[in-house]
Predicted model as a PDB file, atoms N, CA, C, CB and O in Angstrom, pLDDT in the B-factor column:
MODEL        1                                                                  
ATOM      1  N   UNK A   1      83.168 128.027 112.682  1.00 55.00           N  
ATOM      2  CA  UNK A   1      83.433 127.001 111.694  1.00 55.00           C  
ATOM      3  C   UNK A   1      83.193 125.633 112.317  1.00 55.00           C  
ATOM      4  CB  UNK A   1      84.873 127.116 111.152  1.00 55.00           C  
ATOM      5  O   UNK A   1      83.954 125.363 113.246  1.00 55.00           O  
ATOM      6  N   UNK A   2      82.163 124.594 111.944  1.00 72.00           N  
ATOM      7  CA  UNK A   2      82.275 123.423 111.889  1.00 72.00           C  
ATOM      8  C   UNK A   2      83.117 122.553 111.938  1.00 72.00           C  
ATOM      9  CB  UNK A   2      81.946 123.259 111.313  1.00 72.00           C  
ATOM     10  O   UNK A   2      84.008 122.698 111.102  1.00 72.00           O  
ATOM     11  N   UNK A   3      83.249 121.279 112.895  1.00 80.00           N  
ATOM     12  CA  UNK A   3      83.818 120.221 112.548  1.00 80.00           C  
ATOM     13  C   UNK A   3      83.683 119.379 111.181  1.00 80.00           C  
ATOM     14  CB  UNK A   3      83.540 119.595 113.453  1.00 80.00           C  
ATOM     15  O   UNK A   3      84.706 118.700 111.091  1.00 80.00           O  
ATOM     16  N   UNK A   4      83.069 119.213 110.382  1.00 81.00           N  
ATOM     17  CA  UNK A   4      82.587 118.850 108.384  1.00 81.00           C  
ATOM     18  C   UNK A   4      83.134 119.774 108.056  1.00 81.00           C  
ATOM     19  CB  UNK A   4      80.873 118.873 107.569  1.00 81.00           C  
ATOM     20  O   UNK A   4      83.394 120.738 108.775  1.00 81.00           O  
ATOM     21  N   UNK A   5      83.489 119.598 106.547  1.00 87.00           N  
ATOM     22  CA  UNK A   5      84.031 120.444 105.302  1.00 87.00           C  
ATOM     23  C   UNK A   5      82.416 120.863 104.828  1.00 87.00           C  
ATOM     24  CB  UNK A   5      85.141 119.375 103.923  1.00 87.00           C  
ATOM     25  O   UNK A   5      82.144 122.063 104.769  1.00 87.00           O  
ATOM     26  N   UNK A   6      81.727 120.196 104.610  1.00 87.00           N  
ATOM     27  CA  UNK A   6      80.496 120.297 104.015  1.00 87.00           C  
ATOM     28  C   UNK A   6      79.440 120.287 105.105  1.00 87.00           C  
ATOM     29  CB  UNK A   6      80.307 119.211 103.019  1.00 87.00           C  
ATOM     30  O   UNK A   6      79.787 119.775 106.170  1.00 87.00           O  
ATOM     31  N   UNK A   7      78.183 120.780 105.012  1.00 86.00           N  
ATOM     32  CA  UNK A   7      76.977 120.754 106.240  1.00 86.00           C  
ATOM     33  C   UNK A   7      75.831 119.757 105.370  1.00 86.00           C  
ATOM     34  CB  UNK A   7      76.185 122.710 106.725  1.00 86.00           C  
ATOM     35  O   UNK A   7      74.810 120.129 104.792  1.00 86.00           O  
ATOM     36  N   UNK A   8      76.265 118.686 105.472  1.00 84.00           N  
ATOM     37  CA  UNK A   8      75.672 117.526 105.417  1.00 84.00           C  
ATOM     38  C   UNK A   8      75.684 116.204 106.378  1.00 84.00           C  
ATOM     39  CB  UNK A   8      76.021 117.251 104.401  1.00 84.00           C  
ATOM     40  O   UNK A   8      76.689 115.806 106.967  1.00 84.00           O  
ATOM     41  N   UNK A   9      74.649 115.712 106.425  1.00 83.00           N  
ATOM     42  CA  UNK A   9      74.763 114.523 107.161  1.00 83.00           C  
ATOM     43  C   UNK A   9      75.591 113.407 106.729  1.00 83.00           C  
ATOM     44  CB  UNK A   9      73.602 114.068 107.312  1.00 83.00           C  
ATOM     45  O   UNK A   9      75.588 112.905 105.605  1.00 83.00           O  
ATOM     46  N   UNK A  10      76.203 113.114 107.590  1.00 84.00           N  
ATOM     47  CA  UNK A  10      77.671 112.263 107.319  1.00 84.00           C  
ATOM     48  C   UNK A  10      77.279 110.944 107.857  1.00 84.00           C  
ATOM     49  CB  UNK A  10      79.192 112.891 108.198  1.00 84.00           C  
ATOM     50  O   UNK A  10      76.611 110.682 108.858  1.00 84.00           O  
ATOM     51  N   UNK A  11      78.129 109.747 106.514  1.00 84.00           N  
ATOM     52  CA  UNK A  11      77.817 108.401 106.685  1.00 84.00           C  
ATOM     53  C   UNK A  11      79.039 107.848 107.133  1.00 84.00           C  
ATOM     54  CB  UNK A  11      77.276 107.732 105.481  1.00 84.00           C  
ATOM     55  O   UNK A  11      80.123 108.090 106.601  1.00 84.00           O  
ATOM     56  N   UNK A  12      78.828 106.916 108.361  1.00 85.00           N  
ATOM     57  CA  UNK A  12      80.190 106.618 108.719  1.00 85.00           C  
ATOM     58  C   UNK A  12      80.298 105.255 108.598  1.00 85.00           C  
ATOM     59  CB  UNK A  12      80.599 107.067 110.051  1.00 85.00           C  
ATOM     60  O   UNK A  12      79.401 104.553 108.129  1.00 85.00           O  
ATOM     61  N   UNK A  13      81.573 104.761 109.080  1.00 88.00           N  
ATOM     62  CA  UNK A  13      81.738 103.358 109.290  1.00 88.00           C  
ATOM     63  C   UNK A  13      83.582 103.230 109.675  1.00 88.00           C  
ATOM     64  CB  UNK A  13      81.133 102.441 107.706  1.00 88.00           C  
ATOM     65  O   UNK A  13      84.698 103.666 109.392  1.00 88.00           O  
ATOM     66  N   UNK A  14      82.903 102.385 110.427  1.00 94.00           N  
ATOM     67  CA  UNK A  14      84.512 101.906 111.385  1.00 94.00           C  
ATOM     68  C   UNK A  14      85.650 101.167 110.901  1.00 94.00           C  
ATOM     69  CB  UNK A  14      84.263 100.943 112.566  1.00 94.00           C  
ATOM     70  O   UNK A  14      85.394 100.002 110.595  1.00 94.00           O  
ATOM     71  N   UNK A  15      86.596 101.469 110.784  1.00 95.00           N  
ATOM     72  CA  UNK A  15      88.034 100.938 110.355  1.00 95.00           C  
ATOM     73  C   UNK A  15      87.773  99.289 110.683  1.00 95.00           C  
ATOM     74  CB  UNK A  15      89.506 101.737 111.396  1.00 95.00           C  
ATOM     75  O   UNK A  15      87.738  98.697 109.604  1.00 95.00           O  
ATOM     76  N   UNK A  16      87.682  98.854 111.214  1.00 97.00           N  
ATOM     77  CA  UNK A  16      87.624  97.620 111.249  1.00 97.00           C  
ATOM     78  C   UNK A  16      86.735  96.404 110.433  1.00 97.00           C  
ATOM     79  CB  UNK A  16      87.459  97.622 112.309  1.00 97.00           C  
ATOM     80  O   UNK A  16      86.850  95.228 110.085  1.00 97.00           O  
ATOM     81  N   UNK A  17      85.457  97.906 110.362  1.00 96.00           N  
ATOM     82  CA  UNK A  17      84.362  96.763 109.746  1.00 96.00           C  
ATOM     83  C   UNK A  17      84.934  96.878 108.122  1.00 96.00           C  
ATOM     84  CB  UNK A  17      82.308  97.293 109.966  1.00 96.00           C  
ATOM     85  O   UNK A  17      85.062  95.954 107.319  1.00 96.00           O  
ATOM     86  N   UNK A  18      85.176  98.064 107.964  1.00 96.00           N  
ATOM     87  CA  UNK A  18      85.971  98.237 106.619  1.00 96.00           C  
ATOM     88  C   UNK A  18      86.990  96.865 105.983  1.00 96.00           C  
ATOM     89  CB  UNK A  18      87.012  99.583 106.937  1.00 96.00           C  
ATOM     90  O   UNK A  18      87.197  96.173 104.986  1.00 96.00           O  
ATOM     91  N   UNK A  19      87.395  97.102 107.370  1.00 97.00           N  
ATOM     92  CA  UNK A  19      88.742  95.862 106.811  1.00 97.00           C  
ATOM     93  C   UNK A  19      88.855  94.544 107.237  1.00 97.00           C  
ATOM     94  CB  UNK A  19      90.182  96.241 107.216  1.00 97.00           C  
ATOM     95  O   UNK A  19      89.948  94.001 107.400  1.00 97.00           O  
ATOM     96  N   UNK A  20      87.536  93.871 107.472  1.00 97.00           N  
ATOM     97  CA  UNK A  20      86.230  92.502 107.794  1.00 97.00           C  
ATOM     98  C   UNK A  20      85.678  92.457 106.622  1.00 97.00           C  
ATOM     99  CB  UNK A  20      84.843  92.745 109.017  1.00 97.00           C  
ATOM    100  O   UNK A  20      85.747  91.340 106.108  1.00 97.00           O  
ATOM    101  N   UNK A  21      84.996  93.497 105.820  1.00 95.00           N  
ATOM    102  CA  UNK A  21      84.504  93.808 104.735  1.00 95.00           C  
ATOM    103  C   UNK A  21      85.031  93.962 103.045  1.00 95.00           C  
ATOM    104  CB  UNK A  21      84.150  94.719 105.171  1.00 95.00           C  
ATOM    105  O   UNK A  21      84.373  93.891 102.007  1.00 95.00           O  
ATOM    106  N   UNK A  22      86.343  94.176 103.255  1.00 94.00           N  
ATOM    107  CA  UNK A  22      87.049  94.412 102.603  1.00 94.00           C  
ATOM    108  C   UNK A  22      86.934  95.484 101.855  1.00 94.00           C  
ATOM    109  CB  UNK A  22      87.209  93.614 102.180  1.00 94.00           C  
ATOM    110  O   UNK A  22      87.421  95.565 100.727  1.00 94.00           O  
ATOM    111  N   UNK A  23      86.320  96.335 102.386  1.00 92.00           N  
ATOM    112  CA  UNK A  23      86.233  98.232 101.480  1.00 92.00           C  
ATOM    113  C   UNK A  23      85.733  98.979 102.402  1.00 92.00           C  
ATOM    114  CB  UNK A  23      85.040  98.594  99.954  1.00 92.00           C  
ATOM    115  O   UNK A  23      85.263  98.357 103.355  1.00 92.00           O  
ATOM    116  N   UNK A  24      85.669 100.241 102.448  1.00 92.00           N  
ATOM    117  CA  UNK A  24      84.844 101.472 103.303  1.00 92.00           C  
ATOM    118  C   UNK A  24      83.526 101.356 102.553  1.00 92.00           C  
ATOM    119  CB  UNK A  24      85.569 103.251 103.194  1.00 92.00           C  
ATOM    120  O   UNK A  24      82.516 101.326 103.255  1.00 92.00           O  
ATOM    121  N   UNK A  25      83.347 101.268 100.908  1.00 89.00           N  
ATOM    122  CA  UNK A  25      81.474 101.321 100.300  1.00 89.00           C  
ATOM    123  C   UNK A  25      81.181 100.310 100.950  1.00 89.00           C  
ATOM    124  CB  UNK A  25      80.905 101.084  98.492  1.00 89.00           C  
ATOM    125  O   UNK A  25      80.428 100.641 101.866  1.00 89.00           O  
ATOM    126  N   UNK A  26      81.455  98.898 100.951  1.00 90.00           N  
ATOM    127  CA  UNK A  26      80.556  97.899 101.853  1.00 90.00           C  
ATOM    128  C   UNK A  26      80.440  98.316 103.135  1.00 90.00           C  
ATOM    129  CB  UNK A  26      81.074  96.496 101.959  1.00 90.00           C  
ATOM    130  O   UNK A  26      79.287  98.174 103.543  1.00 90.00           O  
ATOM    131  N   UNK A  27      81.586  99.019 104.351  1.00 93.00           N  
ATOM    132  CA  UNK A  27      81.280  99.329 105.861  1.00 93.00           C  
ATOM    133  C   UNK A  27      80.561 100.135 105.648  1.00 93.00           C  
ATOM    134  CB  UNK A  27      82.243  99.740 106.848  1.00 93.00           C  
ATOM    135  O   UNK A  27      80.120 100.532 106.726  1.00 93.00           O  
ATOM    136  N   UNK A  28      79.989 100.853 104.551  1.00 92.00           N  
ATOM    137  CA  UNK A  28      79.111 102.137 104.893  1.00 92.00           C  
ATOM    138  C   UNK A  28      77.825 101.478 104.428  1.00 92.00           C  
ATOM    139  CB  UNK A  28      79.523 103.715 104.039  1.00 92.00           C  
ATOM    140  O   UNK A  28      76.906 101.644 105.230  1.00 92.00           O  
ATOM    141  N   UNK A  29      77.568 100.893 103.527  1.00 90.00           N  
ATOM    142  CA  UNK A  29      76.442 100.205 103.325  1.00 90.00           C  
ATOM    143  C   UNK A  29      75.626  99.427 104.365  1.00 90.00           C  
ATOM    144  CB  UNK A  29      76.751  99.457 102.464  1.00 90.00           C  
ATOM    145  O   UNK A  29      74.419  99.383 104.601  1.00 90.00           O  
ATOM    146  N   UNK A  30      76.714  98.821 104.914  1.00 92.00           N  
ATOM    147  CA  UNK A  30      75.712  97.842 106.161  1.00 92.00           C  
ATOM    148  C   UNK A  30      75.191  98.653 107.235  1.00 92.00           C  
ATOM    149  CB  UNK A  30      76.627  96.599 107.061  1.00 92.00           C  
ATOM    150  O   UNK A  30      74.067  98.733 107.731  1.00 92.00           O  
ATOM    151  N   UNK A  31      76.746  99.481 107.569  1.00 92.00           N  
ATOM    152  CA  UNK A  31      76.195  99.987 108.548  1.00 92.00           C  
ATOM    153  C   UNK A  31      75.227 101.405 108.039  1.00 92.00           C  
ATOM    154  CB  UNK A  31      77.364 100.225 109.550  1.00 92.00           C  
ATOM    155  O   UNK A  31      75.349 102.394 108.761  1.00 92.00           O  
ATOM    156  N   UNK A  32      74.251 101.523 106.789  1.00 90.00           N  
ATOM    157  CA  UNK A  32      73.228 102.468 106.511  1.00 90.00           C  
ATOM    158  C   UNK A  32      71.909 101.195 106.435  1.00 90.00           C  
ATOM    159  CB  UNK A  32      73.607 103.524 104.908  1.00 90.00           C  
ATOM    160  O   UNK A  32      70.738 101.452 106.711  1.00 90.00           O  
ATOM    161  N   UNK A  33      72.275 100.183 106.119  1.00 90.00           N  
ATOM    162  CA  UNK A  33      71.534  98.699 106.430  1.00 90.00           C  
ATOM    163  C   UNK A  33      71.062  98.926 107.716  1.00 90.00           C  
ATOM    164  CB  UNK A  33      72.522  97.264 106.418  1.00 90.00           C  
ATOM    165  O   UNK A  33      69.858  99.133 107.866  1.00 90.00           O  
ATOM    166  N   UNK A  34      71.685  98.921 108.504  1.00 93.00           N  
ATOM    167  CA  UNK A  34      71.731  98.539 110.316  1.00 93.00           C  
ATOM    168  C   UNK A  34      71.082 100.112 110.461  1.00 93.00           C  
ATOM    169  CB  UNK A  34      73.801  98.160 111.368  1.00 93.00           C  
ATOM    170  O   UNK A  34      69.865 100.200 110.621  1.00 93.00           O  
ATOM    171  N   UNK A  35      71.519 100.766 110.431  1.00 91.00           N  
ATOM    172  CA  UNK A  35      71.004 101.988 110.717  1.00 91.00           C  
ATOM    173  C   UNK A  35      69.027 101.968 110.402  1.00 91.00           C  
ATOM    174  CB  UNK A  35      72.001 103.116 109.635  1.00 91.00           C  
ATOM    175  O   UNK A  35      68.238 102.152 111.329  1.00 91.00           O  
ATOM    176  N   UNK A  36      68.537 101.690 108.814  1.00 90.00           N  
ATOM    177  CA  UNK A  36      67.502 101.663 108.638  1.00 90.00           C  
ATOM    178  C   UNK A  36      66.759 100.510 109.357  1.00 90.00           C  
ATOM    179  CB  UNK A  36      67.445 101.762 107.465  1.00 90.00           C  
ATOM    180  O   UNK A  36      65.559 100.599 109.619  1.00 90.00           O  
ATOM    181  N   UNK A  37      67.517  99.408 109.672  1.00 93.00           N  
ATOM    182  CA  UNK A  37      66.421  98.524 110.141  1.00 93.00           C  
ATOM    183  C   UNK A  37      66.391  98.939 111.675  1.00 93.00           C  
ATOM    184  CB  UNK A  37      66.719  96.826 109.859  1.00 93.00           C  
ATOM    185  O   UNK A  37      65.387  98.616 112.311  1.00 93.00           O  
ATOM    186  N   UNK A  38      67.061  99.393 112.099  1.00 93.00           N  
ATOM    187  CA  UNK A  38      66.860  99.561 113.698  1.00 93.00           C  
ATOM    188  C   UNK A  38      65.585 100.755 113.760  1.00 93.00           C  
ATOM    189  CB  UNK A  38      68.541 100.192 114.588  1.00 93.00           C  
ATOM    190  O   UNK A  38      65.118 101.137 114.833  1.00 93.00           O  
ATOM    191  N   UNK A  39      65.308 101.056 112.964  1.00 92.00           N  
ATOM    192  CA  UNK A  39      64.065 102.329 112.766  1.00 92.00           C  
ATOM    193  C   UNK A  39      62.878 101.893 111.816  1.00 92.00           C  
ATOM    194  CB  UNK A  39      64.755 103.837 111.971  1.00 92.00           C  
ATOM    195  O   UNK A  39      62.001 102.613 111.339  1.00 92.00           O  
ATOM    196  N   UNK A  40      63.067 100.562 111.666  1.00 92.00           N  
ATOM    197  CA  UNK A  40      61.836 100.195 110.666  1.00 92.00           C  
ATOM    198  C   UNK A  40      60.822  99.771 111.729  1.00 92.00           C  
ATOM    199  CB  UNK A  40      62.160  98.863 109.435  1.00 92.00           C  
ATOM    200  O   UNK A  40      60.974  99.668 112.946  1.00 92.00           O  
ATOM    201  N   UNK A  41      59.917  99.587 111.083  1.00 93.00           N  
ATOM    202  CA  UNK A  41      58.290  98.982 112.151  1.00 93.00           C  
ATOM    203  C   UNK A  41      57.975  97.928 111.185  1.00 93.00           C  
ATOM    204  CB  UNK A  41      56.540 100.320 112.391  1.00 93.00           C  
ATOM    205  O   UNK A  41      56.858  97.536 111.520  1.00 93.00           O  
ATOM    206  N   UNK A  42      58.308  97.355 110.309  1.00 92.00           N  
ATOM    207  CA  UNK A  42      58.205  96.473 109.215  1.00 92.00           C  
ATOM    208  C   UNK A  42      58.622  95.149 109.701  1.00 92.00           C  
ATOM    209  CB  UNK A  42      59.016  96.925 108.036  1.00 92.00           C  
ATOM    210  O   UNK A  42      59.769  94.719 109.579  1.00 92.00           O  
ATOM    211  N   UNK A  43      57.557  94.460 110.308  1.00 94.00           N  
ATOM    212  CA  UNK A  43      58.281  93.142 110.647  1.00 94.00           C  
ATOM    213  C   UNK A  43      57.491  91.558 109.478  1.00 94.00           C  
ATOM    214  CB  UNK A  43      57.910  92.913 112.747  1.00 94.00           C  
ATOM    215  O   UNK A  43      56.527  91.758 108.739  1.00 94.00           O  
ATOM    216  N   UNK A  44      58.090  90.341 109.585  1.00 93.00           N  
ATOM    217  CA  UNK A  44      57.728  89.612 108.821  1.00 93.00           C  
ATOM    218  C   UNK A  44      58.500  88.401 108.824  1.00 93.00           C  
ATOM    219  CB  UNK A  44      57.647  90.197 107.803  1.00 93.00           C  
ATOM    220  O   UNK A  44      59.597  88.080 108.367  1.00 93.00           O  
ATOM    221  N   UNK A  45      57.712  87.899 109.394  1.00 95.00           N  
ATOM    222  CA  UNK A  45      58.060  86.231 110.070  1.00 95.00           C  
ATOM    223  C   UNK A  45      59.036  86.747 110.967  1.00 95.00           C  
ATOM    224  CB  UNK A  45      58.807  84.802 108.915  1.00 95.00           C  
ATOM    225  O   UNK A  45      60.127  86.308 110.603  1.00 95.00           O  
ATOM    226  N   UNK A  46      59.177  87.597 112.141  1.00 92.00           N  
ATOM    227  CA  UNK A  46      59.821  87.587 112.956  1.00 92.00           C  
ATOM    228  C   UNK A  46      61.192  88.336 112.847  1.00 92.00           C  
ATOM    229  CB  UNK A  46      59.801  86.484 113.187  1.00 92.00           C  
ATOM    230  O   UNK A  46      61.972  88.518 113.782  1.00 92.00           O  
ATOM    231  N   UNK A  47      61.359  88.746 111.530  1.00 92.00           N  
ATOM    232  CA  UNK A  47      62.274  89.662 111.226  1.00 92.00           C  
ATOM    233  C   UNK A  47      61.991  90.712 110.120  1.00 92.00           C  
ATOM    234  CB  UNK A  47      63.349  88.976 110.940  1.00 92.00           C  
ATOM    235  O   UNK A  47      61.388  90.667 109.048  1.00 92.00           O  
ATOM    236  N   UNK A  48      62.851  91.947 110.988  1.00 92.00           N  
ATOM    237  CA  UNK A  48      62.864  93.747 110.262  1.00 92.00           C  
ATOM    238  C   UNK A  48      63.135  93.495 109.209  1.00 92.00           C  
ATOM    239  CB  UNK A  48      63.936  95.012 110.706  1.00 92.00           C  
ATOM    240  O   UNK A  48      63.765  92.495 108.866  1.00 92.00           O  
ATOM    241  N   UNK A  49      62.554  94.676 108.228  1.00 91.00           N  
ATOM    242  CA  UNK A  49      63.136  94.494 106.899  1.00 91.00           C  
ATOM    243  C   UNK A  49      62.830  96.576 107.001  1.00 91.00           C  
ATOM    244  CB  UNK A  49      62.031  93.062 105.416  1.00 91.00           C  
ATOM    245  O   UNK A  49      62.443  97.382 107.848  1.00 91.00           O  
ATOM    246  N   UNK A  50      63.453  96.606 105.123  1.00 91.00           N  
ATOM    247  CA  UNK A  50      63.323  97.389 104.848  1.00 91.00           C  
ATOM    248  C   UNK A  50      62.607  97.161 103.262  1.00 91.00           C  
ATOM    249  CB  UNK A  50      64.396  97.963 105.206  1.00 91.00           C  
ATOM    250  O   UNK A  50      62.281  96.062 102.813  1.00 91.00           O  
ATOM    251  N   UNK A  51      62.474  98.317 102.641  1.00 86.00           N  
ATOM    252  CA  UNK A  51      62.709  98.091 101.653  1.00 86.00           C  
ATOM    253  C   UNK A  51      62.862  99.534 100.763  1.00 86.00           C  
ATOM    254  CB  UNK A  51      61.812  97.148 101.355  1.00 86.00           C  
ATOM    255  O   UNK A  51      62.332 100.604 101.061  1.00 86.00           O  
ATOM    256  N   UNK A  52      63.914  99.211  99.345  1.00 85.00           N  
ATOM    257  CA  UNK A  52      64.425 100.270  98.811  1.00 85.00           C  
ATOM    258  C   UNK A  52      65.008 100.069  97.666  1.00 85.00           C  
ATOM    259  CB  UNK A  52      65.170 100.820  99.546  1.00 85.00           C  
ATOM    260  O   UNK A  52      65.957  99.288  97.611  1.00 85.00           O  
ATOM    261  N   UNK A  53      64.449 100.885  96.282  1.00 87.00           N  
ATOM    262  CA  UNK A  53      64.529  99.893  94.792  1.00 87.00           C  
ATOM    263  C   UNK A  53      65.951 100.498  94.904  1.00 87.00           C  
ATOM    264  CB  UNK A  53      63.344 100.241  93.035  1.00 87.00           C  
ATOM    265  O   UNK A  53      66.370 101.150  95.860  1.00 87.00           O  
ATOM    266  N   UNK A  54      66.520 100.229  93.951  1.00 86.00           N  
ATOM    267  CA  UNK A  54      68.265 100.264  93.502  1.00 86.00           C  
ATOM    268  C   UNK A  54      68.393 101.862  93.176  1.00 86.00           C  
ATOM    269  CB  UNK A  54      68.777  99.121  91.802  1.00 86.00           C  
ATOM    270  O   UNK A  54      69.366 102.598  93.335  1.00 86.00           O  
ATOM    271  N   UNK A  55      67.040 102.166  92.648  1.00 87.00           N  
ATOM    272  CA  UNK A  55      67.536 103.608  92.125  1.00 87.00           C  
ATOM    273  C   UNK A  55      67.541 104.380  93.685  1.00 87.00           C  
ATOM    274  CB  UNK A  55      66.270 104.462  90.766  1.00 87.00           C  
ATOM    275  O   UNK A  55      68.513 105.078  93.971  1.00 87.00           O  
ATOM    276  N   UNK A  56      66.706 104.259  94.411  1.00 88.00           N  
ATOM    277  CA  UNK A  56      66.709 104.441  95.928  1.00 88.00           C  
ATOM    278  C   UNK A  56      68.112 104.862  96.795  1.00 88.00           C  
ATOM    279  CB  UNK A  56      66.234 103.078  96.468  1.00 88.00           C  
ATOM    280  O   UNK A  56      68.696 105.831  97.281  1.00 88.00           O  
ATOM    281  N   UNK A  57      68.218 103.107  96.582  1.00 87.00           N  
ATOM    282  CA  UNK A  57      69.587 103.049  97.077  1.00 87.00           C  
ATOM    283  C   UNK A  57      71.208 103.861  96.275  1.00 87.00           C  
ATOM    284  CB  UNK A  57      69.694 101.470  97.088  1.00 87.00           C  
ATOM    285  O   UNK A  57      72.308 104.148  96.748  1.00 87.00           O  
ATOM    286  N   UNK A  58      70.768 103.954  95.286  1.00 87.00           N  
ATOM    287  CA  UNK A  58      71.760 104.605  94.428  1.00 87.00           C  
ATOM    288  C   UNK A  58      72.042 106.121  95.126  1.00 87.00           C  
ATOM    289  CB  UNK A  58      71.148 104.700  92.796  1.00 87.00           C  
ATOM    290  O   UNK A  58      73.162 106.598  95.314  1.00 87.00           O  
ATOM    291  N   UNK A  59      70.641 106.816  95.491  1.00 87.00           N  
ATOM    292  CA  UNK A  59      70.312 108.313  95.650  1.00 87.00           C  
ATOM    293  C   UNK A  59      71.241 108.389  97.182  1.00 87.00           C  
ATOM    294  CB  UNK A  59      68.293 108.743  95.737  1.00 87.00           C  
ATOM    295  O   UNK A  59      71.765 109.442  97.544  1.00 87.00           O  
ATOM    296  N   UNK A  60      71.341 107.035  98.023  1.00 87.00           N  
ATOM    297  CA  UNK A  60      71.826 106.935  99.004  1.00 87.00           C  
ATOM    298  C   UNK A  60      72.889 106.933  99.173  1.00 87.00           C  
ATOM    299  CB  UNK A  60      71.536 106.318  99.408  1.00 87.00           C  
ATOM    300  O   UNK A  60      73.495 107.268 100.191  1.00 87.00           O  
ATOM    301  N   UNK A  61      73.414 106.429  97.874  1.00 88.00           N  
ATOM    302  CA  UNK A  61      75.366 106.411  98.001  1.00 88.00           C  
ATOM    303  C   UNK A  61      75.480 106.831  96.544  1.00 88.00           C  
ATOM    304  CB  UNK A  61      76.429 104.508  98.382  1.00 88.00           C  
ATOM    305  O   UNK A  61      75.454 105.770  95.920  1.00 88.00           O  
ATOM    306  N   UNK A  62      75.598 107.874  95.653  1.00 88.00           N  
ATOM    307  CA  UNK A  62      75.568 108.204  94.877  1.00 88.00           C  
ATOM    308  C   UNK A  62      76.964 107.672  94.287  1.00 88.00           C  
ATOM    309  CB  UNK A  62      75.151 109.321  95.014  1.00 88.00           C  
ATOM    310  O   UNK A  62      76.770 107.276  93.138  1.00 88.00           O  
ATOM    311  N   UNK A  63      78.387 107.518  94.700  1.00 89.00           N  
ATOM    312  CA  UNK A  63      79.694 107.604  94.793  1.00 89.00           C  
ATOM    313  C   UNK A  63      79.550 106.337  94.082  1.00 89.00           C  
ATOM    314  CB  UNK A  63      80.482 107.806  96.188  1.00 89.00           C  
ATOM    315  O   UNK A  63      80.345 106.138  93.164  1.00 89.00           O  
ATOM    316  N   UNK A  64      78.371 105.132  94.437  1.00 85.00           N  
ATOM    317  CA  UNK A  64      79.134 103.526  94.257  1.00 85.00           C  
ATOM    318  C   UNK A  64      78.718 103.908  92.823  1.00 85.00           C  
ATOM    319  CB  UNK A  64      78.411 101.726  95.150  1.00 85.00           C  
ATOM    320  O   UNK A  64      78.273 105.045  92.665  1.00 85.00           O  
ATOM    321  N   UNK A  65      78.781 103.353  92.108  1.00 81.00           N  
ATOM    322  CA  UNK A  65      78.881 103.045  90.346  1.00 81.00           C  
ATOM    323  C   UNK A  65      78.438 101.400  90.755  1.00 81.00           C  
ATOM    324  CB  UNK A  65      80.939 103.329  89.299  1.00 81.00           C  
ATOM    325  O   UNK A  65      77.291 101.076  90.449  1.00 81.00           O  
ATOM    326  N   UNK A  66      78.997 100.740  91.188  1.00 76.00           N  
ATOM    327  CA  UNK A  66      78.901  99.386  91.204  1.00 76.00           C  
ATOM    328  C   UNK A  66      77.756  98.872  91.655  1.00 76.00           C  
ATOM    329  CB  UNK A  66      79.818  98.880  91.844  1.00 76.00           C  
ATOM    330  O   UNK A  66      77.324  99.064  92.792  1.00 76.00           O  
ATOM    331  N   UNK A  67      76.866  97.766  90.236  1.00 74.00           N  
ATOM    332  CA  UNK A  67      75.474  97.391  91.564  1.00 74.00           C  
ATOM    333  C   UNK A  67      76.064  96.151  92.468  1.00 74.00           C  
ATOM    334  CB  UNK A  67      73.602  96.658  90.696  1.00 74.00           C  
ATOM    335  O   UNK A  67      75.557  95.922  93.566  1.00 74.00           O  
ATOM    336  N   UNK A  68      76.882  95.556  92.093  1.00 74.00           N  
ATOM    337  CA  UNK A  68      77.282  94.330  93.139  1.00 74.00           C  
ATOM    338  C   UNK A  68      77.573  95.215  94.286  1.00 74.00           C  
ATOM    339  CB  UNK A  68      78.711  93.246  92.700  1.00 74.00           C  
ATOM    340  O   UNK A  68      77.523  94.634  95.370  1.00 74.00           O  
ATOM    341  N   UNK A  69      77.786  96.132  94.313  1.00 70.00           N  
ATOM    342  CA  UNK A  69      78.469  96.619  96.375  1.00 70.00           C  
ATOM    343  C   UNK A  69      77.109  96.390  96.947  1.00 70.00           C  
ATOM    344  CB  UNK A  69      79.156  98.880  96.943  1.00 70.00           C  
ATOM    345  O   UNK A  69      76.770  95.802  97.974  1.00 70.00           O  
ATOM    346  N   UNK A  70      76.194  97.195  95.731  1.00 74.00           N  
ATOM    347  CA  UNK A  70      74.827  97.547  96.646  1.00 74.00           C  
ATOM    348  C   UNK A  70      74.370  96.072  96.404  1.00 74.00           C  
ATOM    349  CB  UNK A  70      73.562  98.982  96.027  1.00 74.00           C  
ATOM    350  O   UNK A  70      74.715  95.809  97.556  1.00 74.00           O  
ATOM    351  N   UNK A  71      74.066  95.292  96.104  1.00 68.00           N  
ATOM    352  CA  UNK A  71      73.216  93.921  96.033  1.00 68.00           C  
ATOM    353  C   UNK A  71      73.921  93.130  96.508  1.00 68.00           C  
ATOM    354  CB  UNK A  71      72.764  93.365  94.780  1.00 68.00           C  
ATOM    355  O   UNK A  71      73.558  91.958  96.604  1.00 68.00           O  
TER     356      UNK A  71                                                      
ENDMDL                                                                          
END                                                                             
């Protein structure tokens, strides 16, 4: 038996940034932010980007309902 309830890849984020942030959906957002740009090759004027339409991002955190968390 596994350490997960479920055998999925798990999104995390740290108690602190949570509560800097004021929620766990925003600490998990940035830090899936931070996560993608540290793996992008996409640069432009000197800084990473990504990019990812809303429905995208939706598929990514299915849970938020809210578009302000994600935007």
């Amino acid at each position: 038996m596994g350490k997960l309830l479920i055998d999925e890849q798990p999104l995390q984020c740290q108690p602190s940034l949570a509560i800097a942030l004021g929620g766990s959906d925003e600490a998990i957002v940035l830090q899936q932010l931070h996560y993608w740009l540290e793996r992008s090759s996409q640069v432009r004027d000197g800084y990473r980007w990504v990019y990812n339409s809303m429905a995208d991002w939706h598929k990514q955190f299915p849970w938020i309902k809210s578009r302000k968390t994600l935007s």
